[in-house]
C-alpha positions as CSV (number, residue, x, y, z in Angstrom):
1,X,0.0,0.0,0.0
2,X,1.3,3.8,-0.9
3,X,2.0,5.7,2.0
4,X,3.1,9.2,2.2
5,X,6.1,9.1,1.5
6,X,5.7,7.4,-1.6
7,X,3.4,10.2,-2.8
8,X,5.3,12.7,-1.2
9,X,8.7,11.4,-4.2
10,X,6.2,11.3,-7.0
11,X,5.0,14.6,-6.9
12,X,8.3,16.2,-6.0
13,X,7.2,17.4,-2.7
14,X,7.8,16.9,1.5
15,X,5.8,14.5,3.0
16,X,4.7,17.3,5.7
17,X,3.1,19.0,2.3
18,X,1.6,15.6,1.4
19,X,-0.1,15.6,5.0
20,X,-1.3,18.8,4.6
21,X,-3.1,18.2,1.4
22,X,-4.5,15.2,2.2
23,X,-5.9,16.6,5.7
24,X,-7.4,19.7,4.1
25,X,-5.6,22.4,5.9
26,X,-4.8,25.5,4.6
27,X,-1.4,27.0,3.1
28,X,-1.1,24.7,0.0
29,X,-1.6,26.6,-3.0
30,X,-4.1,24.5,-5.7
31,X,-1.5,23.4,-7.7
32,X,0.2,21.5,-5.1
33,X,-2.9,20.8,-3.9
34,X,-4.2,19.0,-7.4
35,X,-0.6,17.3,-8.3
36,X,-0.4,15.4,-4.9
37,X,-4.4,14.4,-5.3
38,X,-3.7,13.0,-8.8
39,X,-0.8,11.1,-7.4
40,X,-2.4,9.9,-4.8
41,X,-5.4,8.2,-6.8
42,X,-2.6,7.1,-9.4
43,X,-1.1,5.2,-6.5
44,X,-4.2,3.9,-5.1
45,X,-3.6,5.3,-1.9
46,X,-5.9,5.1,1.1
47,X,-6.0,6.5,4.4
48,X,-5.8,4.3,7.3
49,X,-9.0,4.3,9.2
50,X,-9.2,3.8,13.2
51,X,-12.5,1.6,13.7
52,X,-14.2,0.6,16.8
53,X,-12.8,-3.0,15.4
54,X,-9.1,-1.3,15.6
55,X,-9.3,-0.1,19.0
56,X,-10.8,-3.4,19.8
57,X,-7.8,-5.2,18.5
58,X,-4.4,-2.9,19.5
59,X,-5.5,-1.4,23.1
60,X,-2.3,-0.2,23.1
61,X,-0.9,3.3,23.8
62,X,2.8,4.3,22.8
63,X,4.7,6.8,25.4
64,X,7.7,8.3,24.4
65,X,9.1,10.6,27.4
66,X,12.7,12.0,27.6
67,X,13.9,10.8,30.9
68,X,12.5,8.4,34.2
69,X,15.4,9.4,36.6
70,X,13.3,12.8,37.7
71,X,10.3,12.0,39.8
72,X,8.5,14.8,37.4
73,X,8.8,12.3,34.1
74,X,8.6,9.0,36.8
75,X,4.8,10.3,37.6
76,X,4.0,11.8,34.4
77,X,4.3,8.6,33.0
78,X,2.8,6.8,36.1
79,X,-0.7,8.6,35.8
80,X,-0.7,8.4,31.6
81,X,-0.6,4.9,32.5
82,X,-3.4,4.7,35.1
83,X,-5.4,7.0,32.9
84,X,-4.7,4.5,29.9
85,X,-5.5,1.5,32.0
86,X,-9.2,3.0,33.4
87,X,-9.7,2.7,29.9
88,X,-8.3,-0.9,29.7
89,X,-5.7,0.2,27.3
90,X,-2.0,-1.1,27.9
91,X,0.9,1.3,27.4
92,X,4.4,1.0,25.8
93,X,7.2,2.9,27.1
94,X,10.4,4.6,25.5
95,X,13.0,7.0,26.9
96,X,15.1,9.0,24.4
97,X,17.3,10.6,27.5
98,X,16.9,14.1,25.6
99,X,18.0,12.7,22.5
100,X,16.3,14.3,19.0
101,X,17.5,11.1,17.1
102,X,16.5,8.6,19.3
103,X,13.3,10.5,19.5
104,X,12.5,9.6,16.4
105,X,13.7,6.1,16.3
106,X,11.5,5.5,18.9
107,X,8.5,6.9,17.0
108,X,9.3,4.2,14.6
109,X,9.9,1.6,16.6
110,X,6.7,2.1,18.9
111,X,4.8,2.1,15.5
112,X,6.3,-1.5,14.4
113,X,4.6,-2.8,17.7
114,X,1.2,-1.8,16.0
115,X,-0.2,0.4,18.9
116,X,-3.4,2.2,18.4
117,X,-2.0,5.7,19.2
118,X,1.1,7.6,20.6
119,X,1.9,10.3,22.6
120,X,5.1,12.3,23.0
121,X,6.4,13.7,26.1
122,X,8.8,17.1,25.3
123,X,11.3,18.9,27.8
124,X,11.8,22.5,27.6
125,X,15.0,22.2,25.9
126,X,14.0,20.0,23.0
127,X,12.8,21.0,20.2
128,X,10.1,19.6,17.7
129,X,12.5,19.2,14.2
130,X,10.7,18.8,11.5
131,X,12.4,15.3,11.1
132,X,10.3,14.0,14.0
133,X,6.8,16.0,12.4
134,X,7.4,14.2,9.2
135,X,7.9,10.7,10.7
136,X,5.0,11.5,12.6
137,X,2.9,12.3,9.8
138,X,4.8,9.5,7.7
139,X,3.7,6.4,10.3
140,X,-0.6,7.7,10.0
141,X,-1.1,7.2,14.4
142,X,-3.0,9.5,15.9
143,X,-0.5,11.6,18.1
144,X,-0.1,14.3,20.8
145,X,2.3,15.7,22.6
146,X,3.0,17.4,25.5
147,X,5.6,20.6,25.5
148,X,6.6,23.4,27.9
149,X,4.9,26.1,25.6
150,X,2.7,27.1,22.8
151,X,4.0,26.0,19.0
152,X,1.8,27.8,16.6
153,X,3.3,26.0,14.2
154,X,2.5,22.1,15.4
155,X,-0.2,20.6,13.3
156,X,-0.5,17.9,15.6
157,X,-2.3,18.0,18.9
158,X,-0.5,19.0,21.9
159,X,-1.2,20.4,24.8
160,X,1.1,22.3,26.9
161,X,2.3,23.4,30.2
162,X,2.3,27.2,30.7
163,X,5.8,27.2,32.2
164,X,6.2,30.6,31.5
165,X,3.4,31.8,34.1
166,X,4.7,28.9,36.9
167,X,8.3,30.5,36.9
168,X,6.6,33.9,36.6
169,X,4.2,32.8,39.8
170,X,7.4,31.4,41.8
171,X,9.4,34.8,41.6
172,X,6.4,37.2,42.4
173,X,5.3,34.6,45.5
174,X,9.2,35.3,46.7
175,X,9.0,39.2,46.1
176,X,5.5,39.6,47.5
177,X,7.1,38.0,50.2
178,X,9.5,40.7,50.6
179,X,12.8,38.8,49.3
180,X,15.0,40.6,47.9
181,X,18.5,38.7,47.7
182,X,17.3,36.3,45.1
183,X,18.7,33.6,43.5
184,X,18.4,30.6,41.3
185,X,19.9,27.1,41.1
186,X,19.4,24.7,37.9
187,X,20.7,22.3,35.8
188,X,21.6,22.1,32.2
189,X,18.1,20.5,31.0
190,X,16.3,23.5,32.9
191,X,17.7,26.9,31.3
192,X,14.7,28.3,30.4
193,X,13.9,28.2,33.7
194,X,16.5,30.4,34.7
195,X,15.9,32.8,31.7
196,X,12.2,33.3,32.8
197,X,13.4,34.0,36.5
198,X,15.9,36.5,35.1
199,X,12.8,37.9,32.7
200,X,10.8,38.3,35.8
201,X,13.3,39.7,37.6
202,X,14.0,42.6,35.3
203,X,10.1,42.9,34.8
204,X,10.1,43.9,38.7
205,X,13.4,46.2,38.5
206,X,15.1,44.2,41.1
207,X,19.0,43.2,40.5
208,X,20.0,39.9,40.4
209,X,23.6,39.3,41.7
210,X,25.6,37.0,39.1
211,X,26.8,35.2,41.8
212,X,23.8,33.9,43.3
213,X,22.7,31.4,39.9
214,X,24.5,28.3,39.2
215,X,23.7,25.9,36.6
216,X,26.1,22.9,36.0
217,X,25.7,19.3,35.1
218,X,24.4,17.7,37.8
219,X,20.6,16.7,38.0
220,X,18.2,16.1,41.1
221,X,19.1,16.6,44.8
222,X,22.8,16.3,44.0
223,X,23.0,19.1,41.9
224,X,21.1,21.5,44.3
225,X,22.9,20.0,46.7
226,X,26.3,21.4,45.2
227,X,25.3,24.5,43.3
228,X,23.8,25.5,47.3
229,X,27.3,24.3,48.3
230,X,28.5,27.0,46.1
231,X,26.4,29.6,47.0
232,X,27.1,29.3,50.8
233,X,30.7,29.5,50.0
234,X,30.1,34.1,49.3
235,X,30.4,36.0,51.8
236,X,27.0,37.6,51.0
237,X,24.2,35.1,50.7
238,X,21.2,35.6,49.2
239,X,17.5,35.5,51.5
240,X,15.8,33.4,48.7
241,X,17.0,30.4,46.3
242,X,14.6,29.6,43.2
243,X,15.4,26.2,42.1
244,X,14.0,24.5,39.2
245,X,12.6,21.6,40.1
246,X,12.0,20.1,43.4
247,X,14.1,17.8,43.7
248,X,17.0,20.1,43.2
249,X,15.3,22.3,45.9
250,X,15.5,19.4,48.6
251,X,19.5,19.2,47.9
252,X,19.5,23.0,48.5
253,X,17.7,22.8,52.1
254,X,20.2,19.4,52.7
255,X,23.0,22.1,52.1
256,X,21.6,25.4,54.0
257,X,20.7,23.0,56.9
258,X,24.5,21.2,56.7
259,X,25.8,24.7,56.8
260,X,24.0,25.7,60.0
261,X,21.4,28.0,58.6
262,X,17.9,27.7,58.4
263,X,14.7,27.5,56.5
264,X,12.9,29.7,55.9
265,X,14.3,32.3,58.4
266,X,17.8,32.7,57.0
267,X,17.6,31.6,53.1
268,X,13.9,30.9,51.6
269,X,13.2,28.6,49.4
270,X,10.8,27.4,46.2
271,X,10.9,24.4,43.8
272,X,9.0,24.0,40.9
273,X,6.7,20.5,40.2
274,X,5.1,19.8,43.4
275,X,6.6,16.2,43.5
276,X,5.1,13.7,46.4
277,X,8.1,14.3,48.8
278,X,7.4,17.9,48.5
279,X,4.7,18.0,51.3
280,X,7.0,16.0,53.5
281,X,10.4,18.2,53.2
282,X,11.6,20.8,55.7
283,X,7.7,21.3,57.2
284,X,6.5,21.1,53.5
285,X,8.0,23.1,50.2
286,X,6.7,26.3,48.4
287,X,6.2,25.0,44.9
288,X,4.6,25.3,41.6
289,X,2.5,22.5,41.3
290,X,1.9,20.7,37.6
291,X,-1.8,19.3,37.3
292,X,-0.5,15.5,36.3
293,X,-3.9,14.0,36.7
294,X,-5.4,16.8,35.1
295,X,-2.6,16.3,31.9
296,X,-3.4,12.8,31.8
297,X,-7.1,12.9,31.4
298,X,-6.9,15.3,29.0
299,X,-4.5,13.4,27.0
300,X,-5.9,10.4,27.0
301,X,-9.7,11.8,26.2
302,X,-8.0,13.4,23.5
303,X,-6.3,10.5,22.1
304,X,-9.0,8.1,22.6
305,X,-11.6,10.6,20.7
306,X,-8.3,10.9,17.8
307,X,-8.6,7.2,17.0
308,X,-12.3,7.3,16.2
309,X,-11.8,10.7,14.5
310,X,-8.1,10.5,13.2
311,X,-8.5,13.4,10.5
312,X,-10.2,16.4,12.6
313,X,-9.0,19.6,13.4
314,X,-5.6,19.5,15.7
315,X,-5.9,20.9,19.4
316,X,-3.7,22.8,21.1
317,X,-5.0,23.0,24.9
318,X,-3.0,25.5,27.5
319,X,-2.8,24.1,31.1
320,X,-2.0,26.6,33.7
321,X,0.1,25.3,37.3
322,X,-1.0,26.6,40.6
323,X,1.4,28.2,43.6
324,X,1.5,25.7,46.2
325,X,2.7,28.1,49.3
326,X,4.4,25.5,52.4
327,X,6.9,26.0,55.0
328,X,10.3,26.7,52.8
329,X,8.6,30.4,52.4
């Protein structure tokens, strides 16, 4: 059977432009538009259809997720999978660890294991090449993903984390507050973290002393362990620590309380994700919380509805986190 791609070399075109045209979107000009039809009937080519009967039959769901050593992508995953499983559907798991190329290997692979749909989990620092669109398109399964912000240009549904407004809702809870001294500890994977803090920052006219952010290689609690380590080491400290994520805030407390200080009297601090150990920590952690239950019924409504509908108009749905204000504040 003709697939895309084998239309897409026949007319002299992109395979993304081939999707378009057989999808009736917009921003193909009639030309295009009639040479790829023409090909298409010449080839005999046939969309795949998702029946009831196919639903019936696969029952799977493939998950594609960057990383399982943070507890943010460990639960993530773990409530997709309940959501999948209320609906008696089984799920298949691959982990690119940030890689763009073994992202879309794994899009392949997870397609040779004929499951009925797929979703793809992004980080903030990936980005969606076109590569991994057009193997998308090329392999016909419903998809979605899930990103840290809004791509006007994804034709694919997605829905999306407003990041942008959690890191913004982090540093005004710590200036309300009345710090002052702020500063912010991350990791490689979690710049544009630090560039929203910096952003906000600005926004509010208050300094931030170069000294007070660190971002290395190291992830989870050892990293904020170390990059506190750091900190501490100045003379002048600062009277508020932003990390990125929780985990890397529990390392920072491990290191303010190691160096005789306390929490939140002497250095404040916030993490970002609202992880299970979060409530537990230091009298409970000030944190941005990410609506993972939420996420997952959404997703999995949204999937479940794309099998049954596969060639309807793509969503893009905006999910907002919520301040979570504990002890650490």
């Amino acid at each position: 059977m003709a697939n895309l791609d084998d239309i897409a070399r026949e007319a002299g075109v992109s395979a993304s432009t081939v999707s378009r045209v057989l999808n009736d979107r917009a921003s193909i000009s009639e030309e295009t538009r009639q040479r790829v039809l023409l090909v298409a009937e010449k080839l005999q080519y046939r969309k795949r259809a998702y029946t009831s009967n196919t639903l019936r039959a696969q029952k799977v769901a493939g998950v594609i997720i960057p990383d399982m050593t943070s507890d943010y992508y460990a639960r993530m995953l773990h409530t997709i999978n309940v959501r999948f499983q209320q609906k008696d559907f089984s799920v298949l798991c691959a982990i690119t660890n940030f890689d763009p190329e073994q992202t879309v290997k794994a899009v392949k692979q997870i397609a040779q294991n004929r499951v009925s749909c797929l979703l793809i989990v992004m980080d903030d620092t990936e980005v969606i090449s076109q590569k991994l669109i057009d193997t998308v398109r090329l392999i016909g399964l419903p998809t979605m993903f899930i990103t840290s912000k809004y791509i006007s240009s994804l034709d694919v549904d997605c829905l999306f984390v407003d990041e942008e407004r959690g890191n913004t809702m982090a540093v005004e809870h710590l200036l309300h507050r009345g710090y002052r001294r702020i500063g912010f500890i991350g990791e490689n994977n979690t710049r544009n973290r630090c560039d929203f803090f910096l952003k906000v920052m600005k926004q509010y006219g208050m300094p931030v002393n170069p000294a007070f952010v660190r971002i290395a290689q190291n992830r989870g609690e050892e990293g904020g362990y170390l990059r506190m380590k750091e900190i501490l080491s100045l003379v002048d400290l600062p009277d508020a620590i932003y990390a990125s994520y929780d985990q890397m805030a529990i390392g920072a407390i491990h290191a303010i309380r190691e160096a005789g200080l306390r929490v939140p009297t002497d250095i404040a601090v916030i993490g970002f994700d609202n992880i299970p150990t979060a409530q537990y920590i230091a009298g409970g952690l000030t944190t941005i919380g990410t609506p993972f239950d939420e996420i997952a019924a959404i997703v999995v409504r949204i999937l479940l509805h794309r099998i049954s509908q596969p060639f309807g108009q793509p969503q893009q749905v905006a999910i907002k986190p919520s301040l979570i204000v504990r002890a650490t504040t």
